[in-house]
C-alpha positions in Angstrom: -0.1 8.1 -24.4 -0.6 5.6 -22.0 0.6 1.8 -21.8 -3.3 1.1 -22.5 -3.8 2.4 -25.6 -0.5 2.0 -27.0 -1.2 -1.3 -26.6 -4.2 -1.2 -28.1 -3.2 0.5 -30.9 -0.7 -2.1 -32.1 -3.2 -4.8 -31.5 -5.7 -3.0 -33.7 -2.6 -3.3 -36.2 -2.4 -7.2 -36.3 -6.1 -7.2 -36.5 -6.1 -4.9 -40.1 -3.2 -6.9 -40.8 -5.3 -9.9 -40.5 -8.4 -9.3 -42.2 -6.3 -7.8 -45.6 -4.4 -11.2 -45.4 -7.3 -12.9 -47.2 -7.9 -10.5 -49.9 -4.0 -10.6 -50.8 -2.1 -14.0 -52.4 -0.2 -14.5 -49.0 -3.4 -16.1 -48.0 -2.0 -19.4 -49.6 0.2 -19.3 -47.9 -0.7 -19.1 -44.1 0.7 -22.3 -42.8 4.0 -21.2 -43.9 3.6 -17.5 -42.5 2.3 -19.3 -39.0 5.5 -21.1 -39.1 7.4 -18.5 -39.4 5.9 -16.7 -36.9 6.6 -19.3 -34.5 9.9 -19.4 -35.3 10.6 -15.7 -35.1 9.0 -15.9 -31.7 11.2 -18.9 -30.7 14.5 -17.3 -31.5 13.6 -14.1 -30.1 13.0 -16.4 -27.3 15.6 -17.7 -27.1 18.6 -15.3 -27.5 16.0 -12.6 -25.7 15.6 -10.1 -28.1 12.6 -8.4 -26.6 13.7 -9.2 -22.9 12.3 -5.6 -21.7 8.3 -6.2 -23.8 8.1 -9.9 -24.1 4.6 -9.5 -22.9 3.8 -7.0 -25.9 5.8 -9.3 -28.3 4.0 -12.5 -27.4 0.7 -10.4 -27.4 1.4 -9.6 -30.8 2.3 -13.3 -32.2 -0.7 -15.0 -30.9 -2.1 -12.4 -32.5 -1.2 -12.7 -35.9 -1.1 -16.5 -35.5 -4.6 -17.3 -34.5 -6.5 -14.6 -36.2 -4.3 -15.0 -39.8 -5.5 -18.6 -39.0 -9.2 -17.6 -38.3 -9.6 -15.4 -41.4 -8.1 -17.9 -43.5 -9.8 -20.9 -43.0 -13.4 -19.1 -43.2 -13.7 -16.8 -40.6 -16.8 -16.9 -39.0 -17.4 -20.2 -40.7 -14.2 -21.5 -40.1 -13.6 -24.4 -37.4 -10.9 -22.7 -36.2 -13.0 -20.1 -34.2 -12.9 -21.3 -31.2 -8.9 -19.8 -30.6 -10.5 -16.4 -30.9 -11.9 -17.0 -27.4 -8.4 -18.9 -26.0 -6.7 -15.5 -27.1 -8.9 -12.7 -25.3 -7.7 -14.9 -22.2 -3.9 -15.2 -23.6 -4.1 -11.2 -24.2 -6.0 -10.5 -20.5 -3.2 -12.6 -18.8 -0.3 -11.1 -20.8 -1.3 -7.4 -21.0 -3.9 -5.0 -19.2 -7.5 -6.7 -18.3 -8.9 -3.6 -20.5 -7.0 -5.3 -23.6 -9.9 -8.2 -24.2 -12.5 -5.5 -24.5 -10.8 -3.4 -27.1 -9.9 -6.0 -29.1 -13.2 -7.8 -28.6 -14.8 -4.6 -30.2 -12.4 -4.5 -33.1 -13.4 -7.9 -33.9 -17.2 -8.1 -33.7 -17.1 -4.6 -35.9 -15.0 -6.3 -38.7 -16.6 -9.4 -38.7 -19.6 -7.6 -39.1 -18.3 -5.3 -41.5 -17.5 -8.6 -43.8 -20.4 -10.7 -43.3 -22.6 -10.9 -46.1 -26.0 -12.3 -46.4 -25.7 -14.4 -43.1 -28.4 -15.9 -40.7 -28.7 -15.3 -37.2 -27.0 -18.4 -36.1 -24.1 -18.2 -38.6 -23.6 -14.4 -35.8 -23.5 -16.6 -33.0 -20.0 -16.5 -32.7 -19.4 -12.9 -32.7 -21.7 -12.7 -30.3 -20.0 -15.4 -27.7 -16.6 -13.1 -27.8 -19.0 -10.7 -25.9 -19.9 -13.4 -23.6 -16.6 -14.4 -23.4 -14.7 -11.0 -22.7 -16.3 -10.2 -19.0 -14.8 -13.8 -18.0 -11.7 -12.8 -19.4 -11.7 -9.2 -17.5 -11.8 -10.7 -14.5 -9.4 -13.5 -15.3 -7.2 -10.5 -16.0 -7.7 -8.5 -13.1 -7.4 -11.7 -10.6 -4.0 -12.1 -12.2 -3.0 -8.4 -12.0 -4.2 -8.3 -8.1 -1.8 -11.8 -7.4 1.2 -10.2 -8.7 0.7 -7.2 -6.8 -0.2 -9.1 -3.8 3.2 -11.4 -4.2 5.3 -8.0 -4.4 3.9 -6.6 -1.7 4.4 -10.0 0.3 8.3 -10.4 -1.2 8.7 -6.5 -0.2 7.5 -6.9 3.3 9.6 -10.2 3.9 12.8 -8.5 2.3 12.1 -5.3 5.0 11.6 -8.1 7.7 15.0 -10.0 6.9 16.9 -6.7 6.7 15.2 -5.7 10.2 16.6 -9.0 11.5 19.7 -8.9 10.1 21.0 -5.4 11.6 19.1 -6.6 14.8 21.3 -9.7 14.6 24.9 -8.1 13.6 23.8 -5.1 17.1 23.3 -7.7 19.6 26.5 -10.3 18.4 28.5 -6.7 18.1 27.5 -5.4 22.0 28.5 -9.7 23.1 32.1 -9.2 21.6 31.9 -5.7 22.9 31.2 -7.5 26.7 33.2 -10.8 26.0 36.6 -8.5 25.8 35.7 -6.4 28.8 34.1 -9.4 30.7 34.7 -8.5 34.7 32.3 -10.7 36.1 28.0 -11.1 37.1 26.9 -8.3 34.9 28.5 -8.8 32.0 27.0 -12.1 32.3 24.1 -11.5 32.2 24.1 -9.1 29.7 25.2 -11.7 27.4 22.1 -14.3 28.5 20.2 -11.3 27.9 21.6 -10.6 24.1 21.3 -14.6 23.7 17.5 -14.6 24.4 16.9 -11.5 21.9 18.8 -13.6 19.3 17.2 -16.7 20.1 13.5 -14.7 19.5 14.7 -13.5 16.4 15.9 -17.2 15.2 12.5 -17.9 15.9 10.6 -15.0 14.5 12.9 -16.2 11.1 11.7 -19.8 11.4 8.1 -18.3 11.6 8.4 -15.8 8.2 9.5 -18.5 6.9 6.9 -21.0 7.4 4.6 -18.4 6.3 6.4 -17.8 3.2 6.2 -21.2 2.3 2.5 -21.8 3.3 1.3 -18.6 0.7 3.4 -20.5 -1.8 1.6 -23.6 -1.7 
């Protein structure tokens, strides 16, 4: 199975897990189960309990948080809504940009599924998280392409310093190398020679790191 759909699947979870919150008594209770959601997620947090899938962990809190919320408080009616659209973007940031679309279908089919003798405009908002998904896609995908474009940058710069570095530790080597055998004109300027090469390389430093710096800001 890939990353994808397990993913997927475990979202699809907390979104059955949401919708049979209301038809149980634990549906009095969903300030207190919200709480203590938070907290779990605060001390895992904390003492990093889910260091390697903090991503899928958070994925899975929001989740429960602002759906249990959603379905409590009236679900399509309720005026809580509006987080539904706040968490395709949470779950496009913090998992795959394929996520919001899944879970967008999972959604509009159950709120479908429990809607009963409603008017058009009562549907609206099941039909905004489809309006709202593409943006979140590409929100997604934006943030996937930066993080590969800031590896690829720290990979290139690490390769660059290491270049540097063994160019740096040749050239001071073949100086002490010509310093204790110095005889006279050509050792000399053998050394002025080595100096300039470590003088360009000073500066071809000074330059990766003014770049650096620049894609930073």
């Amino acid at each position: 199975m890939t990353v994808e759909l397990i993913h997927s699947f475990i979202l699809i979870v907390c979104i059955v897990v949401s919708f049979v919150l209301p038809q149980t008594t634990l549906a009095e209770y969903n300030i207190e189960l919200a709480a203590l959601l938070l907290v779990i997620y605060f001390i895992a947090r904390r003492f990093s309990f889910f260091s390697r899938r903090t991503r899928l962990f958070e994925s899975v809190i929001f989740t429960l948080i602002v759906l249990g919320t959603v379905t409590t408080t009236g679900g399509l009616q309720s005026p809580f809504f509006f987080l539904v659209d706040f968490l395709l973007f949470a779950l496009a940031l913090l998992l795959e940009p394929i996520i919001p679309i899944i879970v967008t279908l999972v959604l509009m089919l159950f709120f479908l599924v429990g809607a009963e003798q409603t008017t058009f405009s009562q549907l609206l908002p099941i039909f905004s998280l489809a309006l709202m998904t593409p943006f979140a896609m590409i929100l997604g995908n934006e943030y996937e392409e930066t993080k590969q474009l800031k590896k690829t940058i720290s990979s290139q710069t690490e390769n660059t310093f290491l270049f540097m570095s063994l160019m740096l530790k040749n050239h001071l080597k073949e100086m002490m190398g010509l310093i204790e055998n110095f005889r006279g004109e050509h050792e000399l300027n053998s050394l002025k020679r080595h100096i300039t090469n470590i003088e360009h390389l000073i500066d071809m430093f000074e330059k990766q790191e003014q770049g650096g710096e620049m894609e930073q800001k």
